[in-house]
C-alpha positions in Angstrom: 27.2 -26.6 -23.1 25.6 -25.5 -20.0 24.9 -21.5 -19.1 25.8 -19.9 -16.3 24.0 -16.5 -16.2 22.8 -14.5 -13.5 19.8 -16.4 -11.4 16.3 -15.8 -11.8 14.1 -15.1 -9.3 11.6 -17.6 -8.9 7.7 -17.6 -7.3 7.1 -20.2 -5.1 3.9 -21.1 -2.9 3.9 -21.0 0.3 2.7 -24.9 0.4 6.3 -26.1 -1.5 7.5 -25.5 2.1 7.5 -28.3 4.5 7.5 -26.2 7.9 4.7 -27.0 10.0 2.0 -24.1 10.5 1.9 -23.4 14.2 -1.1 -25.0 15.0 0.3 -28.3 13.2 3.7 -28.1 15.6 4.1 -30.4 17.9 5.6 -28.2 20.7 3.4 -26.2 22.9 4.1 -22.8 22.2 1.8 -20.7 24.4 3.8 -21.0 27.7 6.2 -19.0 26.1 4.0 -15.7 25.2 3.8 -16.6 21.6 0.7 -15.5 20.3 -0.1 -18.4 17.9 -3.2 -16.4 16.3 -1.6 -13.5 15.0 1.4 -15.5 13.7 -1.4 -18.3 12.0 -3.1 -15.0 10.4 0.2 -13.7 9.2 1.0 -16.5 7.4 -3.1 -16.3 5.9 -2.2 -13.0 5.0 1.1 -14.3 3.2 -0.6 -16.8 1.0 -3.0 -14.4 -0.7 0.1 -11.7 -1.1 1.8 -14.8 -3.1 -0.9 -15.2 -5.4 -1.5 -11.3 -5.8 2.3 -10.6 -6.6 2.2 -13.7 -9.2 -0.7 -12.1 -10.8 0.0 -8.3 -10.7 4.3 -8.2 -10.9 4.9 -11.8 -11.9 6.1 -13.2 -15.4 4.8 -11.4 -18.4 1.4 -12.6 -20.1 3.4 -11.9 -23.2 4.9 -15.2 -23.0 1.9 -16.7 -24.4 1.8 -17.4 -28.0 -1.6 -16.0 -29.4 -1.1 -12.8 -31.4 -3.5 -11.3 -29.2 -2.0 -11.7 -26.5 1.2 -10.1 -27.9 -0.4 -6.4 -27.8 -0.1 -3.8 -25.0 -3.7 -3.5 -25.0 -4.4 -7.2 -24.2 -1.4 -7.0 -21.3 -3.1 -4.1 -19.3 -6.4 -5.3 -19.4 -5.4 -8.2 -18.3 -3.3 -6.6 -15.4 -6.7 -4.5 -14.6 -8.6 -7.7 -14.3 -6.0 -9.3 -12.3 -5.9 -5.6 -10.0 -9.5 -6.2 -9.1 -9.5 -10.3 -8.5 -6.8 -9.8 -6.0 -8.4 -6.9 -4.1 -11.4 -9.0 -3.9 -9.8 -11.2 -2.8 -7.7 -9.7 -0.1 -11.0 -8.5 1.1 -13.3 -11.6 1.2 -10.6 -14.2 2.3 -8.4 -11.5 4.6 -10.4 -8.2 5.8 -13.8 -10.2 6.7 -13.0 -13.2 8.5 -9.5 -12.8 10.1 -9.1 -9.0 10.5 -12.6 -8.0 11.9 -11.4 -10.0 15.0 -8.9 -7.4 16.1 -11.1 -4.3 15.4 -11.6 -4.1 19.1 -8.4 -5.1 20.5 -5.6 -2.7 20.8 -2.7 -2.5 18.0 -0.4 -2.4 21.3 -0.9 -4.9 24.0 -0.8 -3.6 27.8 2.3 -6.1 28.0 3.7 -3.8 25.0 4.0 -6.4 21.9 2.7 -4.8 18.9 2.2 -8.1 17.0 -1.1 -6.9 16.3 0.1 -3.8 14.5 2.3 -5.0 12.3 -0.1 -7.6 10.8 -2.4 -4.6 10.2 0.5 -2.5 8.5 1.0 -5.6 6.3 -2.2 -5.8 5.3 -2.1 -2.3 4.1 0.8 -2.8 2.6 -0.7 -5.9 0.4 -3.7 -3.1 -0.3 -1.5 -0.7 -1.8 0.9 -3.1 -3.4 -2.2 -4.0 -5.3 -3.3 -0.3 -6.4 -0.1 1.0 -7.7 -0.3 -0.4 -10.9 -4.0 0.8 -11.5 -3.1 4.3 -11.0 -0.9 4.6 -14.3 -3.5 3.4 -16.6 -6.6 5.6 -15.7 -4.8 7.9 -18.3 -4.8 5.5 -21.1 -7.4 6.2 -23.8 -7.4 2.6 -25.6 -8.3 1.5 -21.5 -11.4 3.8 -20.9 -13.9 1.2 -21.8 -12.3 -1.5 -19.5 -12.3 1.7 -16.6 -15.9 2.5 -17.6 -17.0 -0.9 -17.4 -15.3 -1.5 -13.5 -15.3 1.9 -12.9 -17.1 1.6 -9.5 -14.7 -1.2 -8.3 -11.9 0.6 -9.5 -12.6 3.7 -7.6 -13.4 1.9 -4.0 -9.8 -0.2 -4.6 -8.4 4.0 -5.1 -10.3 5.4 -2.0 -9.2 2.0 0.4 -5.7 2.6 -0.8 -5.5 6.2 -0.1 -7.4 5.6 3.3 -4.7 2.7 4.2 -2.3 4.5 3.4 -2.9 7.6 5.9 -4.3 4.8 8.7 -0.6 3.2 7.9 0.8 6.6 8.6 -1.4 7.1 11.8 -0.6 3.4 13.5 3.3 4.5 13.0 2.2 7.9 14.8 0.6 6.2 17.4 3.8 3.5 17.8 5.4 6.5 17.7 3.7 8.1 20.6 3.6 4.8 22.9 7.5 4.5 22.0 6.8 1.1 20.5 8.2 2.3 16.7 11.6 0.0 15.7 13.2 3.3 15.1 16.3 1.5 13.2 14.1 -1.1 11.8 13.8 -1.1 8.4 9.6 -2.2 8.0 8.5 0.7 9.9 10.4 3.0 7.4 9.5 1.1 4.9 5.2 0.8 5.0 6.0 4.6 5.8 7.4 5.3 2.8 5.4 3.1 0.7 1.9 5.3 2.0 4.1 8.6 1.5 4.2 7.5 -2.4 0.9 6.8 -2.9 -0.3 9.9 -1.1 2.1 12.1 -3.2 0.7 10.6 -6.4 -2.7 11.6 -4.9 -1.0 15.8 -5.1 -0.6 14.8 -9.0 -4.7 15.1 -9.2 -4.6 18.3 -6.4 -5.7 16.0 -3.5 -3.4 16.9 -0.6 -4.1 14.5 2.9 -2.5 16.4 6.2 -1.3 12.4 6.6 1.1 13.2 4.4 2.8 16.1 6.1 2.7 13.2 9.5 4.6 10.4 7.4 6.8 12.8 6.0 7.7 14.2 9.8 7.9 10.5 11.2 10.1 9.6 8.2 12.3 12.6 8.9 12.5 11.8 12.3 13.8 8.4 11.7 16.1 9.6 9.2 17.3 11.9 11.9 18.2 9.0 14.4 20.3 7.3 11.8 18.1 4.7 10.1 19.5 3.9 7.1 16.7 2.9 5.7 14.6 5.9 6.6 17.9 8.0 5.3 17.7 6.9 1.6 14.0 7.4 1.3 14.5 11.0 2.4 16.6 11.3 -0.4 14.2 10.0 -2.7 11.4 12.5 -1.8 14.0 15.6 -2.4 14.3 13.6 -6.1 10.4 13.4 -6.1 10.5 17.0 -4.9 12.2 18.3 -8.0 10.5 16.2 -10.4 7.3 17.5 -9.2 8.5 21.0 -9.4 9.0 20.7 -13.1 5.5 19.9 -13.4 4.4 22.7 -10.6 3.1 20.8 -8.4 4.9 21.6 -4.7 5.8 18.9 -2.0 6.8 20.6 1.4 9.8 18.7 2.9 10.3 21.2 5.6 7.8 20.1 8.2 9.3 18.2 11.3 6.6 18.7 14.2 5.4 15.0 15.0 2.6 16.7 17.3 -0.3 16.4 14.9 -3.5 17.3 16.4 -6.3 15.4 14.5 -9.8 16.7 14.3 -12.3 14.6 14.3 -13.9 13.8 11.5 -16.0 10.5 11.9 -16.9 9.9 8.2 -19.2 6.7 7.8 -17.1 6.5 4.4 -14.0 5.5 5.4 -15.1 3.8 8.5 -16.7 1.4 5.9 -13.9 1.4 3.5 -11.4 0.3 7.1 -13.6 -1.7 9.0 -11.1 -3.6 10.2 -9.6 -0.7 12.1 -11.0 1.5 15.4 -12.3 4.7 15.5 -9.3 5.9 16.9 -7.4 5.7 13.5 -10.4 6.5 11.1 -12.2 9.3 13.4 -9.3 12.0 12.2 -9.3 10.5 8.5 -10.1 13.1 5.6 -12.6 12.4 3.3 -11.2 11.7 -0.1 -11.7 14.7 -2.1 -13.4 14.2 -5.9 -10.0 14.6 -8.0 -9.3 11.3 -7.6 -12.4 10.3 -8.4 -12.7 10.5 -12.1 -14.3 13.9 -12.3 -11.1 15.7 -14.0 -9.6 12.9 -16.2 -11.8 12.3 -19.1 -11.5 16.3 -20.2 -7.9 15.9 -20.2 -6.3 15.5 -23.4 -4.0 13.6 -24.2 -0.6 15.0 -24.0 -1.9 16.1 -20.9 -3.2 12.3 -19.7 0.4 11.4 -20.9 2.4 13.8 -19.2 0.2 12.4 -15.7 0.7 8.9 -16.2 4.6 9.1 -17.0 4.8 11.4 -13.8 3.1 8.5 -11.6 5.6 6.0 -13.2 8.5 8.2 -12.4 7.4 8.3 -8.3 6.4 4.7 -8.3 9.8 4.1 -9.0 11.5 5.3 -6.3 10.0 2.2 -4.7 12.0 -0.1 -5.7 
């Protein structure tokens, strides 16, 4: 007898598809303003996330049938390794050869398309899709040797996230400012919230980014003009808000200026860890401070490493 059940979601790759690529399109597209490059790098950009989301959130390695394999220990080494191939990855096939071409152009064209800037918040979207995972698992004992061993990799894949994440939050700001943000669209919203996350996880370890108190203002702004999506995540971070406060650790929801004057800061470190980006959105970036960094969490013990790790599961969540 045949089951009907609720469907599965299934990963596909983006070569089961038989849609031309642009370039392989018989019609001439660029009469009509349609910037072939950026659409051709977008879909680049596409395959690697594929592969990265098979890896990191697709079917569980517990399906194999070695004993082995069957333990928790096995499973999250496993997802570390996979963490760090697809962050290489992202970097040699993505970052170097097809985003280093728009480090001098603007994010907003003179003719006002912001084609450009999208495929760069995509980007660090894909880089903290990647990281979130990692985060978690910096708290697990039976893990330290693995995190010893890559610890170096593992804490430039931390610092790029974070430093995405407030460059995400300072493209939106400048969109913002040149009134090319969607206001009611749900992406813009979306990568905001997605950086807002990662930077409050960031408070967990005392690191606070002024970035944050931006996003949070350009989310509440949003909110404010009635997008919906923008709405619900507001509602999220007064959850987050409260969860936090149980483990005293504050998260000011009050700020609504969007007039953030940035200092500039110029650090040669994050203009290597976004060299993909202009100085105008990594000038004004803050230097990751050394809580992140591995200096507090090996004196923690281990209630307290577990209390830390369940508290970053509990925000992650929120994400979804």
């Amino acid at each position: 007898m045949r089951s009907f059940g609720l469907p599965k979601t299934v990963h596909f790759q983006y070569t089961d598809t038989d849609v031309d690529l642009p370039s392989e399109n018989i019609y001439n597209m660029d009469e009509s303003n349609f910037q072939l490059k950026v659409l051709e790098d977008n879909v680049h950009l596409t395959k690697y996330v594929a592969k990265f989301i098979r890896l990191i959130y697709g079917p569980n390695i517990r399906t194999f049938s070695i004993n082995y394999i069957n333990t928790n220990q096995f499973n999250q080494t496993m997802l570390i390794t996979n963490i760090i191939q697809s962050f290489q990855d992202l970097i040699t096939n993505v970052e170097v050869p097809v985003l280093s071409e728009y480090r001098k152009c603007d994010l907003v064209t003179p003719d006002g398309s912001r084609t450009i800037a999208n495929l760069i918040l995509r980007y660090h979207q894909s880089i903290i899709l990647i990281i979130k995972p990692i985060l978690p698992l910096l708290y697990d004992s039976s893990l330290q040797h693995v995190i010893d061993k890559n610890l170096e990799t593992i804490e430039s894949i931390i610092s790029k996230g974070l430093y995405a994440a407030c460059a995400t939050i300072e493209i939106i700001s400048k969109l913002y400012s040149t009134e090319r943000m969607f206001l009611l669209g749900f992406w813009d919203s979306q990568h905001l919230f997605c950086a807002i996350l990662l930077l409050i996880i960031s408070r967990v370890e005392g690191t606070h980014f002024r970035s944050l108190d931006k996003g949070i203002a350009l989310l509440k702004f949003m909110a404010h003009n009635r997008n919906i999506n923008a709405i619900n995540c507001v509602g999220k971070l007064s959850k987050i808000k409260e969860i936090l406060g149980f483990h005293g650790i504050e998260l000011d929801l009050s700020e609504t200026r969007l007039d953030f004057p940035l200092e500039k800061i110029k650090n040669p470190v994050i203009r290597e860890m976004l060299p993909h980006l202009a100085d105008e959105f990594t000038d004004g970036l803050e230097p990751l401070s050394g809580s992140m960094k591995f200096t507090k969490i090996k004196d923690y013990d281990e209630q307290t490493k577990n209390n830390l790790a369940s508290l970053m599961h509990q925000i992650q969540q929120f994400d979804y």
